[in-house]
C-alpha angles and dihedrals in degrees: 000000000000120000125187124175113263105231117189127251114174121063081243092060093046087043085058097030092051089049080054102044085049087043089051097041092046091044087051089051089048078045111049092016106036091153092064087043099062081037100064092028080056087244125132133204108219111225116243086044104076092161077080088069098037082055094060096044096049093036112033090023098052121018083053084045089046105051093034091053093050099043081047097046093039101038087188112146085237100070090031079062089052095057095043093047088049092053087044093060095039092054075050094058085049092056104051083042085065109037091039088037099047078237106147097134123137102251092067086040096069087035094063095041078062096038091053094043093051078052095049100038099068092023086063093052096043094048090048097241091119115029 
């Protein structure tokens, strides 16, 4: 079995590939620096608890490395779909975060704006609306 890189053609393929290179490569900095990851995302890992660490690495690490690599190496509009649906419910999250934690500050502000345009990018190609 032959298998060859599926590099992207249309402007919708790079929309969805380049949400999944920026999901991979932020799941590989939660993964291997976790430390500057809860840093930029304002979290903080107490330090005789290092299965906070071990929490960022496993959760935000690999399951964004993960789901950004597959979506990456299959380039099918399914799982395009399933990254796009993923960054949908965890802008969500965000959502019922601020209006439940009293947290609209601007910060997750401009993180929800990213968060809804990582959701929108591959949603749009998988749903034919860019192609």
């Amino acid at each position: 079995m032959d298998f060859a890189f599926p590099w992207p053609y249309s402007q919708g393929e790079w929309l969805a590939w380049g949400a999944a290179v920026f999901t991979a490569l932020f799941g590989l900095v939660a993964m291997f620096a976790p430390r500057l990851s809860l840093r930029v995302l304002r979290l903080r890992a107490v330090e005789h608890h290092p299965e906070a660490l071990s929490e960022s690495r496993s959760l935000l690490g690999g399951f964004y490395v993960g789901i950004g690599l597959s979506a990456i190496l299959f380039a099918q509009p399914l799982i395009y779909m399933t990254l796009g649906i993923a960054w949908a419910l965890a802008a969500f999250g965000r959502i019922v975060s601020m209006m439940s934690d009293r947290g609209g500050t601007l910060f997750n502000w401009i993180v929800l704006l990213v968060m809804l345009a990582l959701a929108a990018l591959p949603m749009a190609f998988a749903l034919g609306f860019v192609r």
